[in-house]
N, C-alpha and C positions, 0 to 999 in steps of 0.2 A: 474600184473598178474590178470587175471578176472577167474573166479570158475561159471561153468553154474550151476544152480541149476533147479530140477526137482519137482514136487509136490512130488512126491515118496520118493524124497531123503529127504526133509521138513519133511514126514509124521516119519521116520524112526529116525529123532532127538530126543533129550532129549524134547518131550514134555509133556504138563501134560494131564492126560487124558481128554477126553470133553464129555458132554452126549450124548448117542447114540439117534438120533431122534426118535420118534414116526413112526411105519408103515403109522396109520390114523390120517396123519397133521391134521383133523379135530378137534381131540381134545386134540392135541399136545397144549404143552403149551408155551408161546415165551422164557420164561426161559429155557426149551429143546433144543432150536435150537441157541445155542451160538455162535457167530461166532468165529475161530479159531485166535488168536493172536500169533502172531510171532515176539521176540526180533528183533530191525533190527543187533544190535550187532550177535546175531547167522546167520543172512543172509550174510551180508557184511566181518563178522569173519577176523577181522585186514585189511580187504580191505578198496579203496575207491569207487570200484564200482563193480557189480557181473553181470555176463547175469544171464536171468530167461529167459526158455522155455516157453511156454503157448501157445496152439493149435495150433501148428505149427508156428509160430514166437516168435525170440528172443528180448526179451526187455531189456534194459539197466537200475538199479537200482544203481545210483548214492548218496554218500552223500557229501553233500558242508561243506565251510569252517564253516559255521554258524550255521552248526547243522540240516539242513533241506533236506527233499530225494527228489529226482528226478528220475521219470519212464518215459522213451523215448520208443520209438521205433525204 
């Protein structure tokens, strides 16, 4: 069974909050703009591989025997 998953539906998980950017990135500082991490265990959630939408095409987020992810197309 594959679970498509949506940015929407990521956004709307148990995550932790992150700093809201600076209007003027000019004197935004790089610690402000954190990039967002995502457990793969809450991605994948007992699966071995999930679709992910993303601007109009479906990607394939696969994990292998050995512990390592794979993103197809």
């Amino acid at each position: 069974m594959q679970a498509t998953l949506t940015a929407a539906s990521l956004l709307r998980s148990n995550s932790p909050e992150l700093p809201t950017p600076r209007a003027d990135r000019s004197s935004a500082r790089l610690d402000d703009m954190v990039a967002a991490a995502v457990d793969s265990s809450a991605l994948l959630r007992g699966q071995k591989a999930v679709s992910i939408s993303h601007n109009g095409s479906v990607y394939r987020l696969q994990a292998t025997k050995l512990g390592k992810l794979i993103l197809t197309k």
